[in-house]
BAGUDO-822003 format. One record per residue (C-alpha): x, y, z; residue in three letters. Coordinates in steps of 0.2 Angstrom, whole numbers, padded with zeros to 4 digits, always signed. Each point is the difference from the previous one (the first is absolute). Layout:
<rs>
XYZALA...
</rs>
This chain:
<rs>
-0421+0306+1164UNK-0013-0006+0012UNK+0002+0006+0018UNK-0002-0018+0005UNK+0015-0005-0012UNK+0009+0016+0007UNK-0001-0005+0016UNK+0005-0019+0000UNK+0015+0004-0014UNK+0006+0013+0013UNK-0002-0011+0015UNK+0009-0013-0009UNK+0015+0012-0006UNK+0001+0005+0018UNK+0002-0018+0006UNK+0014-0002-0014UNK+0010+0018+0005UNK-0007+0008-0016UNK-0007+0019-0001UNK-0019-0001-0005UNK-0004+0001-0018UNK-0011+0012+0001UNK+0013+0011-0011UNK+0001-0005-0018UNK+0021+0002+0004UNK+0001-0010+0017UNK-0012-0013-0010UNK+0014+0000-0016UNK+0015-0003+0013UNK-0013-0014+0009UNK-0004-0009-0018UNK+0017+0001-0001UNK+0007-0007+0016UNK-0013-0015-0003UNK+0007-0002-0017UNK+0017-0004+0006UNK-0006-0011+0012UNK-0007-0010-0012UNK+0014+0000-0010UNK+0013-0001+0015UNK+0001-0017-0002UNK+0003-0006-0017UNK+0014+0016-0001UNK+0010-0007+0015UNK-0002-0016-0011UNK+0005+0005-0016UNK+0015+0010+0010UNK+0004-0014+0007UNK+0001-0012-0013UNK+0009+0014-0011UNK+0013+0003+0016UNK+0003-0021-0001UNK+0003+0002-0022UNK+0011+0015+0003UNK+0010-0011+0015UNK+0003-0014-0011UNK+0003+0010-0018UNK+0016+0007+0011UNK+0008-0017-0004UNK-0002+0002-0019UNK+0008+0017+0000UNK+0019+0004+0001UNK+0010-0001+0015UNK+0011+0017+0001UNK+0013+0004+0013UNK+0004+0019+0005UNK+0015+0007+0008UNK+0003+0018+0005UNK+0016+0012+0003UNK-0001+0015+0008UNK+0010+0015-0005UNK+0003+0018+0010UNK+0003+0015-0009UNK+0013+0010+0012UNK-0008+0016+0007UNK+0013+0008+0008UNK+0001+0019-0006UNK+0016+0005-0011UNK+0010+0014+0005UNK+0007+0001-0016UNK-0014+0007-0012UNK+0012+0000-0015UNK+0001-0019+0002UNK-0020-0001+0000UNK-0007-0012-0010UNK-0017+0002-0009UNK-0008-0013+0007UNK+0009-0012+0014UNK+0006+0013+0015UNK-0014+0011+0002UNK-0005+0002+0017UNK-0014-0011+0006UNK-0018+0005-0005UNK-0016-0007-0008UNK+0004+0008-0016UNK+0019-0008+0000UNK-0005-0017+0005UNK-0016+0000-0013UNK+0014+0004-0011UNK+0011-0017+0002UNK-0013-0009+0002UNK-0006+0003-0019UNK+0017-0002-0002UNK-0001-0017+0008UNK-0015-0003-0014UNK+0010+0006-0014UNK-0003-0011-0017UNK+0020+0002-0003UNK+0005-0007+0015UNK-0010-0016-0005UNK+0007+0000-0019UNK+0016+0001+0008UNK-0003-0015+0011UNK-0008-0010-0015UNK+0014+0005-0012UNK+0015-0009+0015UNK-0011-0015+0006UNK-0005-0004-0019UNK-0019+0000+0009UNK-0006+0000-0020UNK+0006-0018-0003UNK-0010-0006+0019UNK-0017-0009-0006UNK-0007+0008+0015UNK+0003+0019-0001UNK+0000-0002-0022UNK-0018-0006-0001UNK+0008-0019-0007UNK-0008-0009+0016UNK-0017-0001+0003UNK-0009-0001+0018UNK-0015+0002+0008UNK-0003+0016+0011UNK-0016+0006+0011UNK+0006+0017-0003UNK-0016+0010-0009UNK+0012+0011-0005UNK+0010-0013-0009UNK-0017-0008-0005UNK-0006+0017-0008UNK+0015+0004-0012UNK-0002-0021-0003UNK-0018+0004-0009UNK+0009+0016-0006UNK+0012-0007-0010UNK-0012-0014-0006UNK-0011+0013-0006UNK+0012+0009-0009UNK+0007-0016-0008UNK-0016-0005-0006UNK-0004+0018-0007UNK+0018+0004-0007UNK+0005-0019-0003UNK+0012-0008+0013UNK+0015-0008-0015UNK+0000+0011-0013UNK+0009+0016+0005UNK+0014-0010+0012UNK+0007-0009-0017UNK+0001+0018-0011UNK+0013+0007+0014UNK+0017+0001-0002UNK+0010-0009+0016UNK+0006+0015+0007UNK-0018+0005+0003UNK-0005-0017+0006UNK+0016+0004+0014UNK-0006+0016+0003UNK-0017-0005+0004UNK+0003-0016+0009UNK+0011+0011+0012UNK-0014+0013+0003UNK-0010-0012+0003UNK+0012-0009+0014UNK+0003+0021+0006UNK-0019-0002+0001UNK-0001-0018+0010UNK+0014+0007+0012UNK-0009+0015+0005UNK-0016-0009+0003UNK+0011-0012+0011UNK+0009+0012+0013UNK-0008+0013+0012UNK+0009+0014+0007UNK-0008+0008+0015UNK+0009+0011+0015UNK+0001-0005+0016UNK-0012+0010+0009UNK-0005+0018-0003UNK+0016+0011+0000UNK+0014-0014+0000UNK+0012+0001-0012UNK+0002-0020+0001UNK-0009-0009-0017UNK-0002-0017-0001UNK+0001-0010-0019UNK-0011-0013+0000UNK+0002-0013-0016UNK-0011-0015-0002UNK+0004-0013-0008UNK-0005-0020-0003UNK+0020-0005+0004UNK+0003+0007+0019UNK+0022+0002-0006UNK-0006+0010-0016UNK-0013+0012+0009UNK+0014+0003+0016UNK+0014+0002-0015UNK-0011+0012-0009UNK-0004+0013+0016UNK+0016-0002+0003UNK+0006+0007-0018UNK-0014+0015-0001UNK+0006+0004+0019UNK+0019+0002-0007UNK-0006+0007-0018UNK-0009+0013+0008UNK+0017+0004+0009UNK+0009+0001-0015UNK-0011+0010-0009UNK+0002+0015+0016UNK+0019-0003-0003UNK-0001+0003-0017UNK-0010+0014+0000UNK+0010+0009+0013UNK+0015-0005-0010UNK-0010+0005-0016UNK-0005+0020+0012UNK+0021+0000+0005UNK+0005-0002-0019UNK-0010+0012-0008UNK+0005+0012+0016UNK+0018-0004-0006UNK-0002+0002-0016UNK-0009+0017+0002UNK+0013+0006+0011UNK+0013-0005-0012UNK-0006+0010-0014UNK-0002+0016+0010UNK+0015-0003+0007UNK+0009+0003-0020UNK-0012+0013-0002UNK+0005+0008+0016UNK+0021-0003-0005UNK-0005+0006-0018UNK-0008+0017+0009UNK+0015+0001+0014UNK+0014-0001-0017UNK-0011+0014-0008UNK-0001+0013+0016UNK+0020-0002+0002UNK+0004+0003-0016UNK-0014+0015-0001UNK+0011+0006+0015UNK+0016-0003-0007UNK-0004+0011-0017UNK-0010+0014+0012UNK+0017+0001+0010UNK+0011+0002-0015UNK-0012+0016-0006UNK+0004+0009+0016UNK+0000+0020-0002UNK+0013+0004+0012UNK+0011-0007+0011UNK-0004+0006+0020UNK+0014+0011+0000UNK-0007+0010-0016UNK-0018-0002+0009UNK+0008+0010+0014UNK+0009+0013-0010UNK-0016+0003-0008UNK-0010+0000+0016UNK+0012+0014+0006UNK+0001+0008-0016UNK-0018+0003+0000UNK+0000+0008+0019UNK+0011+0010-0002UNK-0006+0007-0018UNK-0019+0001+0010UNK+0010+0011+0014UNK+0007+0011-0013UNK-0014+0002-0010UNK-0011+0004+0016UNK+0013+0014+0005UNK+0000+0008-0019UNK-0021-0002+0001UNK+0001+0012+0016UNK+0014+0013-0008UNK-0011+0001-0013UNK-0013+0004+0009UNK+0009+0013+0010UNK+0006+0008-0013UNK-0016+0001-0009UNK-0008+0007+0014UNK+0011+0015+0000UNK+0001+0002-0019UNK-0020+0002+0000UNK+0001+0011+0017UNK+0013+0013-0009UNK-0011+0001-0016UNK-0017+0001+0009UNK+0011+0015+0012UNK+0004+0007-0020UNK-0016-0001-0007UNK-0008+0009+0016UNK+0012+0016-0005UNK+0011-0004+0019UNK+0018-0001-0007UNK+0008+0005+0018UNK-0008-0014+0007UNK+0004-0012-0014UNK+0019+0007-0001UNK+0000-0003+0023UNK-0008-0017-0003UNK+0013-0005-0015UNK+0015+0007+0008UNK-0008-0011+0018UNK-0001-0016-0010UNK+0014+0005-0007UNK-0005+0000-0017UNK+0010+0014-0006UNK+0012+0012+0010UNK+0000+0019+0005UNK+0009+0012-0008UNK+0004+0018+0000UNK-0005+0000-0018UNK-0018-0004+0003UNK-0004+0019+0005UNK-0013+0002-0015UNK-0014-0008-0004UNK+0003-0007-0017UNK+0019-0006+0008UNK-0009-0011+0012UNK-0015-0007-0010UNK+0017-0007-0011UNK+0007-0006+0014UNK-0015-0009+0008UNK-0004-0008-0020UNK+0016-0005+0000UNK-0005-0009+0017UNK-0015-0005-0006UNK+0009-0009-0017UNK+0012-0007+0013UNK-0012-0006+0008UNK-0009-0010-0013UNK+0015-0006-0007UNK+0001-0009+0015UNK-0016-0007+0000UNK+0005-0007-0017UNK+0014-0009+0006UNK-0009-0008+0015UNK-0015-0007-0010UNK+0012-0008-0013UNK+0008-0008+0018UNK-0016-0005+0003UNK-0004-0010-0015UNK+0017-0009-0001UNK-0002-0006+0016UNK-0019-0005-0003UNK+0007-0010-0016UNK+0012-0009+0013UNK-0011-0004+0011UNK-0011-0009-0014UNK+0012-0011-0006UNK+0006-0004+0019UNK-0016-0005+0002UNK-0003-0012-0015UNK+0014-0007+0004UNK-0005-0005+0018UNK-0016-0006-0007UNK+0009-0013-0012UNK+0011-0005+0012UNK-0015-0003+0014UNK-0010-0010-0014UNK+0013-0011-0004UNK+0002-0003+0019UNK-0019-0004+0000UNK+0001-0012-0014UNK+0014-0010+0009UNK-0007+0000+0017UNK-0016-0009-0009UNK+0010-0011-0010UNK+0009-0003+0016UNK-0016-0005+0008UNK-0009-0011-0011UNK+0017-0008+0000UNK-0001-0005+0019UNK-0017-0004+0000UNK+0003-0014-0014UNK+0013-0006+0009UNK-0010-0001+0014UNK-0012-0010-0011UNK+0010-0012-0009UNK+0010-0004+0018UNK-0020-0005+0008UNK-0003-0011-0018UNK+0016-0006+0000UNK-0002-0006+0019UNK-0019-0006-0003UNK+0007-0013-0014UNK+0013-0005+0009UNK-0011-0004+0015UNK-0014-0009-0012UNK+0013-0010-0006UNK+0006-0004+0016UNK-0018-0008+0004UNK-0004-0009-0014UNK+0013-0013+0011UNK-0015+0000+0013UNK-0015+0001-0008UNK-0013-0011+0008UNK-0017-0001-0006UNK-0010+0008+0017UNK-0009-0017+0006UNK+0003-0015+0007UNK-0006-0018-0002UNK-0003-0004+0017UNK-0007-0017-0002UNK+0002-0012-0015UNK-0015-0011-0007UNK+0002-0016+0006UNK-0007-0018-0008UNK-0018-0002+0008UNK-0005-0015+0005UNK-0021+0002+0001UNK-0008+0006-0017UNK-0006+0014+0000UNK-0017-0004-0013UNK-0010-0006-0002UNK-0008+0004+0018UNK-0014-0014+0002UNK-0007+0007+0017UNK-0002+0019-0006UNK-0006-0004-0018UNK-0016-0014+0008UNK-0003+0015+0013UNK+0000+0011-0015UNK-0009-0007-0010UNK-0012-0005+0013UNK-0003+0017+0006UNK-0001+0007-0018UNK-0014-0013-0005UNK-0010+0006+0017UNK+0002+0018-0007UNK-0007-0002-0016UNK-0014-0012+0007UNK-0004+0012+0012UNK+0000+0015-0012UNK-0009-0012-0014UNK-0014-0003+0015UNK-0004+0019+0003UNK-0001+0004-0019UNK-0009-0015-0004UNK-0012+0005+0015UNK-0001+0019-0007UNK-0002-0003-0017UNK-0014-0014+0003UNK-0018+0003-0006UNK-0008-0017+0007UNK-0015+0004+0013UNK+0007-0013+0015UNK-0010+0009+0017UNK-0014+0006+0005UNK+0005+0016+0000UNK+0007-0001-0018UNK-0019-0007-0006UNK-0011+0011+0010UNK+0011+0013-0004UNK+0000-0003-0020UNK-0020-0004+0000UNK-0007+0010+0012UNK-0011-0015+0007UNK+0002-0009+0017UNK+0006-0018-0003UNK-0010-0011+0004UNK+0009-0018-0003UNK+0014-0008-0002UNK-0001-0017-0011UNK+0019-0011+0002UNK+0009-0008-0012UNK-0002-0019-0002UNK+0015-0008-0011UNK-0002-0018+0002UNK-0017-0001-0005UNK-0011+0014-0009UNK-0017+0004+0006UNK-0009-0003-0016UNK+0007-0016-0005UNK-0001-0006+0020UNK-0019+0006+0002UNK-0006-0011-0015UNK+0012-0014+0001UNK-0003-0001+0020UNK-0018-0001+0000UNK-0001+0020+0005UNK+0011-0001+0013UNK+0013+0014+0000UNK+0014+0005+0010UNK-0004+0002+0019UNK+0010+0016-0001UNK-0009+0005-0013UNK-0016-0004+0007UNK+0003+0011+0016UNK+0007+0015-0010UNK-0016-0003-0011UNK-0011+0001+0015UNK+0008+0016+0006UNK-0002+0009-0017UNK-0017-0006+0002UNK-0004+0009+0014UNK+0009+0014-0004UNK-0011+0016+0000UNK+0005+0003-0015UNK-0008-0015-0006UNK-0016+0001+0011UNK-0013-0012-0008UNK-0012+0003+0015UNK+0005+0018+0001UNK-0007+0001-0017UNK-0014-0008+0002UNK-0005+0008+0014UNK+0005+0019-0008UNK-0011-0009-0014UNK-0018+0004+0012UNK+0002+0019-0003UNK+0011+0000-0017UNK+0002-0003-0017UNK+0016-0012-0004UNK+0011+0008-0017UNK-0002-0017-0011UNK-0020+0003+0006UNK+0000+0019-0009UNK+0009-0008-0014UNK-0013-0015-0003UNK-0012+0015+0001UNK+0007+0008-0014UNK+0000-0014-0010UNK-0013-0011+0003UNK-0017+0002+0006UNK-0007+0010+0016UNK-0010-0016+0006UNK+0015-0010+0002UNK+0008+0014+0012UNK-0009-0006+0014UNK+0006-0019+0000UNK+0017+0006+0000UNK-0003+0009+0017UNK-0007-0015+0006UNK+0012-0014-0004UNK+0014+0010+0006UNK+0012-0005-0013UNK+0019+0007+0002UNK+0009+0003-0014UNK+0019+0000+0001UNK+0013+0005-0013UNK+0018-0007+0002UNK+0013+0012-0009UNK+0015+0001-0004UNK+0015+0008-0006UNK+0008-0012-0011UNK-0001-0016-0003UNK+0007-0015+0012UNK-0005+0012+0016UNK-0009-0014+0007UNK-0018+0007-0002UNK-0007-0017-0008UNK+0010-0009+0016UNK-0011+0010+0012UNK-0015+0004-0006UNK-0002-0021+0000UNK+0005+0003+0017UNK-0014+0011+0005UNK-0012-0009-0011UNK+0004-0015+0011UNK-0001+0007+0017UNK-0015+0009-0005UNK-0008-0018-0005UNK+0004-0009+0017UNK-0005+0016+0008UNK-0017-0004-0008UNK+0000+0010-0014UNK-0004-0004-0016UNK+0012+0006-0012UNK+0007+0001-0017UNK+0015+0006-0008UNK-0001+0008-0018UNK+0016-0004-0011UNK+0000+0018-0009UNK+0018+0000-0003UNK+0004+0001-0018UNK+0019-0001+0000UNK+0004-0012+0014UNK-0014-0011+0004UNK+0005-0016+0011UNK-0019-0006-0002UNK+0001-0003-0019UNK+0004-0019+0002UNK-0018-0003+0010UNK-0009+0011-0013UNK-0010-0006-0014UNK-0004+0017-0008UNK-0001+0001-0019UNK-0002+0012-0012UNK-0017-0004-0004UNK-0003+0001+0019UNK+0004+0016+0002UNK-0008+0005-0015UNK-0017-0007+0007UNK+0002+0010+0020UNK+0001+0017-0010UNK-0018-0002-0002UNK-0005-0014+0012UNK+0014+0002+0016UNK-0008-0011+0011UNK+0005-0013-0012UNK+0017+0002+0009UNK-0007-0007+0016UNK+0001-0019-0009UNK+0019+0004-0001UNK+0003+0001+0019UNK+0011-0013+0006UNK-0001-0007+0020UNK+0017-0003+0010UNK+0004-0011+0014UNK-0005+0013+0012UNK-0019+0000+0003UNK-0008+0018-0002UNK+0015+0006-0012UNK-0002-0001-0020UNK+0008+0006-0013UNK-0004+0008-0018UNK+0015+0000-0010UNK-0005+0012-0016UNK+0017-0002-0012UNK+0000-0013-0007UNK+0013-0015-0005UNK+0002+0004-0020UNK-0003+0018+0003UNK+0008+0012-0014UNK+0003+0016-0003UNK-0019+0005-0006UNK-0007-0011+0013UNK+0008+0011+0013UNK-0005+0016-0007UNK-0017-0009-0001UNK+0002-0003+0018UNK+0005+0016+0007UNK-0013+0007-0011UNK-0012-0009+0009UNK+0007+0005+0019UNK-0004+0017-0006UNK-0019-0004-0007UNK-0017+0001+0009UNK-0002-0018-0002UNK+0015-0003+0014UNK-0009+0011+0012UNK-0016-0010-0002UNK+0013-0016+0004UNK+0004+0007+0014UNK-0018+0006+0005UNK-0008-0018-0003UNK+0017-0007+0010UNK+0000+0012+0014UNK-0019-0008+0004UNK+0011-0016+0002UNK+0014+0003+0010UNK+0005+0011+0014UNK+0018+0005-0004UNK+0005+0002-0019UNK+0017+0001-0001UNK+0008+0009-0018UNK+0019-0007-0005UNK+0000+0015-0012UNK+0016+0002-0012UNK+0017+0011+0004UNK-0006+0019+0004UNK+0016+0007-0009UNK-0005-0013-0019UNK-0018-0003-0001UNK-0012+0014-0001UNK-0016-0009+0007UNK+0008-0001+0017UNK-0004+0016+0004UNK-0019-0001-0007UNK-0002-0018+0012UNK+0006+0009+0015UNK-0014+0010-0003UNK-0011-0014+0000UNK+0004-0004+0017UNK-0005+0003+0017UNK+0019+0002+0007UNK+0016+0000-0008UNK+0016-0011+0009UNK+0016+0007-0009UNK+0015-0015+0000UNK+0018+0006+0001UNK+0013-0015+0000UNK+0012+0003+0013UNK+0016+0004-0002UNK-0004+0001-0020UNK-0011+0012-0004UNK+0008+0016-0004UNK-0008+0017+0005UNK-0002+0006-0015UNK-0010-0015-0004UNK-0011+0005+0014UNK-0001+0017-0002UNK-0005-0004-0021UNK-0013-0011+0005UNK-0007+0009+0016UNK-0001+0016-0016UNK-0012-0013-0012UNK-0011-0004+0016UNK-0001+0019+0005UNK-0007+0006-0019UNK-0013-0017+0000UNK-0005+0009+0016UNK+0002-0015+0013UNK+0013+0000+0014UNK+0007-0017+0008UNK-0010-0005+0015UNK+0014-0011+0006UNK+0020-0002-0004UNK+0007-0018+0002UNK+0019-0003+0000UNK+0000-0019-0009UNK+0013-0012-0003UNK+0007+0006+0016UNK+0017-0008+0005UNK-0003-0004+0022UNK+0019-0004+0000UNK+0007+0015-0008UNK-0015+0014+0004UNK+0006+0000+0017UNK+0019+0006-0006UNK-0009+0016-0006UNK-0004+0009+0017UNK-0019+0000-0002UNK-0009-0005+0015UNK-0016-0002-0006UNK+0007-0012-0017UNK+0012-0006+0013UNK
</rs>
């Protein structure tokens, strides 16, 4: 971008309230903004007009009626939790009301609907009755079904069913119609109040409708509270058997236990005392024994030490045996104490069998306290689990009779707090919002149609976008004339072409780029390129003449064909001749030539210029405007040989000479050479020339177009002098932000 360009394209962004676009982003959002402006226009048309179709296509569709009741689900907190139900009665909360709500939107409440008003026999809600609906919902599962019915075939299946199947699936399909025709929503955000919308084309059948699903949806809580309460009752009736059945068990358990009692409480007791007093006993023998076998082991230990005196004084203390006068020798007194001693142990005897009678007493006393406790145990436990089953059975028996006390009351936990009444405005179609809808849609996809279009175009359009792609300043811009084309105009017209043209020709003219006295003046100290070319090709002596005439030799190139090089270039050629100089334009294009009908070239013709060109120079034709001719090279019958013949030639030596021998002629040649990006030879005649003017149609030329051909001059080793924007449109150009084109 040119720092000229730079600066008038920001000044004039300023002035409009847009950023600079001297970022590539900001330029992108400033392409884009002038993109909808251009376009701003026909959208709000088209939005309009679409608004006004939309507006009166609401008359063709179906007029439908809605009506609304409004249920509240009761949210007081029961006391009672045995009586809660599992749905209806739970304390208010999000999850409880999201939970009647799908409730609310159950399929079986609608079957249940369907099946009491017959709904499958109405033409509206069966499918029977046709409409029109400007519901795209409605209008999508319309080409759905179409689709499938021409896939699948639409007759054959339905005439194989059986007429239980046809019922069955003309009744889901009215289940199907009805949900699609009522709304439920809740009233604010943590109401417990719904509303049940129904719409309908008849204002009573839509109001009787909301009015059924508000008490159906009633019924269904009842019912399933009364559905909870029976299977509570039935429950508690069956473990109310099993308890009696367990009760009849334990009292007869207790009743054989208590006819297997051991004793009676009086034996109890007689063996209780029994066995005390035979423990006292035997706690008395277990000391005497003792004692006594304390002295018995005391005598003999006195004995077997040899101490008779003092076993005879402590037998006679313990009054084991008895002094006697008879006891005066020793062998009278060792009888007496042995018969001590033998007493003695005698007695010892008798005590330890005491003792293991009374042990064996004991024993059985006490196994027969142990049975006796046992039993008692046994019925004490009995005895229990008796009460506690009681206790059981008395709550169950008390819980059934209460349930069955409030099955008498059972309400269903809401209330219909305001019936659906008959409306008297439909509800659909809504002309007002469907023309604003549709309006506002058809200005969003304009709009969004706008910006991709805009980023996905490849067209050059400013002066940014050509200097940018080329690399070259431009130089020109040529406008667009409709009415009356510059070619058949300047010969039909006596040379006369479009003033516009004429002043957009004279500023390409003295354009720098173009510079005819420029180059005639840089001519004094240099060599001009087609100069070093005729050198090369001709001879030396001819060289100097070239200098001297100070011919300029111009090549008009082009892209593709129809870019309005031919246009121009006559254009030039005939501001050049008023400006006083002689001129001639070449007709070198091969493919697209728009001279061919003034040319009388033949075969034989161009067979002769290969060796004699200047034989050419008879072919030149004159045109209205003085100082402007013409030498039209393809001819009229030309066919495929003659053009290869002819490019062969644009190539040769002998159309250098033409060009030496006619550049000591005229003062400004001018070459309309073929297509850069479909005839060879286009680059070889750039070469040829002095400068290069590179035509981009605008608004049409694509920038890879541009980019290709600027790629064919760059390997012949020419770059453009000049870039000219032709066939410009002056009406639209200035929709495109450029200030310069604008």
């Amino acid at each position: 971008m040119t720092d000229q360009y730079r600066k008038v394209l920001d000044a004039e962004l300023s002035g409009l309230g847009v950023a600079p676009a001297g970022d590539p982003e900001l330029r992108v959002i400033s392409n884009i903004a002038w993109a909808i402006r251009r376009s701003i226009g026909w959208i709000f048309l088209a939005a309009f007009a679409v608004a006004f179709a939309a507006y009166v296509l609401t008359y063709t569709s179906d007029t439908k009626y809605t009506s609304s009741a409004k249920v509240m689900i009761d949210t007081r907190v029961q006391t009672e939790t045995q009586f809660t139900t599992q749905v209806s009665g739970l304390p208010l909360s999000l999850t409880s009301l999201e939970s009647e709500l799908e409730l609310l939107r159950s399929t079986d409440i609608i079957e249940s609907v369907v099946d009491r008003l017959q709904l499958q026999d109405d033409p509206e809600f069966s499918g029977a009755e046709g409409g029109f609906s400007l519901n795209p919902i409605s209008w999508a599962r319309s080409l759905k079904d179409v689709i499938v019915n021409a896939i699948g075939g639409s007759n054959g299946p339905a005439g194989d069913l059986e007429p239980e199947e046809l019922y069955e699936i003309q009744r889901a399909a009215t289940v199907e119609k009805l949900l699609e025709s009522r709304q439920i929503e809740q009233i604010g955000e943590i109401s417990a109040v719904y509303r049940i919308s129904v719409t309908s084309k008849s204002p009573q059948k839509a109001a009787s409708i909301a009015n059924y699903l508000a008490s159906e949806y009633l019924t269904v809580l009842t019912r399933m509270k009364r559905d909870d309460l029976d299977q509570a009752q039935q429950w508690l009736s069956t473990r109310i058997n099993q308890i009696r059945e367990d009760l009849n068990v334990l009292s007869s358990e207790l009743e054989s236990h208590s006819i297997e009692t051991p004793f009676s409480p009086e034996e109890y007791a007689t063996i209780k005392a029994q066995r005390i007093k035979s423990e006292k006993r035997a706690q008395l023998v277990d000391a005497e024994i003792v004692e006594q076998d304390g002295r018995l082991n005391t005598i003999q230990n006195l004995i077997n030490d040899g101490k008779t005196q003092e076993a005879i004084f402590y037998a006679s203390e313990v009054g084991v045996i008895f002094p006697s006068e008879s006891m005066d020798t020793p062998e009278e007194q060792a009888e007496v104490l042995g018969t001590g001693v033998k007493a003695l142990e005698t007695k010892l005897e008798v005590l330890n069998g005491q003792k293991v009678t009374l042990e064996k007493s004991i024993e059985t006393f006490k196994e027969q306290q142990v049975r006796q406790v046992q039993h008692d145990s046994v019925t004490k436990r009995i005895e229990n689990e008796i009460l506690v089953v009681e206790t059981i059975y008395r709550d169950f028996v008390a819980q059934l009779g209460r349930r069955a006390e409030q099955r008498n009351y059972l309400d269903a936990g809401a209330h219909i707090i305001e019936r659906a009444r008959v409306s008297v405005d439909p509800s659909a179609p809504k002309r007002s919002s469907v023309a604003l809808t549709a309006m506002f849609a058809v200005i969003f996809l304009g709009l969004g149609f706008t910006v991709v279009r805009e980023l996905l175009q490849k067209r050059l359009r400013t002066t940014f976008e050509l200097e940018n792609t080329t690399g070259v300043k431009l130089s020109a811009i040529i406008p667009e004339v409709k009415n009356e084309p510059p070619f058949e105009t300047f010969f039909m017209n006596n040379g006369k072409l479009d003033p516009t043209l004429m002043h957009y020709g004279r500023k390409l003219l003295a354009s720098s780029a173009i510079g005819l006295r420029t180059m005639r003046r840089d001519d004094e100290t240099a060599t001009p390129q087609s100069a070093d070319l005729f050198a090369k090709n001709s001879d030396n002596k001819h060289r100097k003449r070239v200098a001297e005439e100070g011919c300029t030799i111009f090549s008009g190139a082009a892209a593709l064909p129809d870019e309005g090089n031919t246009s121009t270039l006559l254009l030039i050629g005939s501001v050049c001749a008023q400006a006083g100089y002689r001129t001639l334009i070449i007709d070198c294009d091969t493919l697209t030539s728009t001279y061919r009908d003034l040319s009388q070239m033949t075969a034989e013709s161009l067979k002769l210029a290969t060796t004699h060109p200047l034989s050419l120079e008879n072919y030149i034709v004159g045109t209205p405007q003085d100082g402007l001719d013409i030498l039209p090279l393809i001819g009229t019958q030309e066919n495929e040989g003659q053009i290869k013949s002819m490019e062969d030639f644009l190539c040769s030596t002998a159309f250098v000479s033409l060009l030496r021998s006619l550049s000591g002629t005229y003062n400004t040649i001018l070459l309309d050479t073929p297509p850069l990006l479909s005839a060879v030879e286009s680059g070889y005649l750039s070469q040829l020339s002095d400068r290069v003017i590179l035509f981009a149609r605008w608004n049409s030329t694509r920038r890879k177009s541009i980019l290709q051909a600027m790629r064919e001059l760059e390997n012949a080793g020419v770059r453009p002098s000049a870039l000219v924007a032709t066939r410009v449109d002056m009406k639209r150009v200035k929709l495109y932000g450029d200030p310069i084109l604008g």
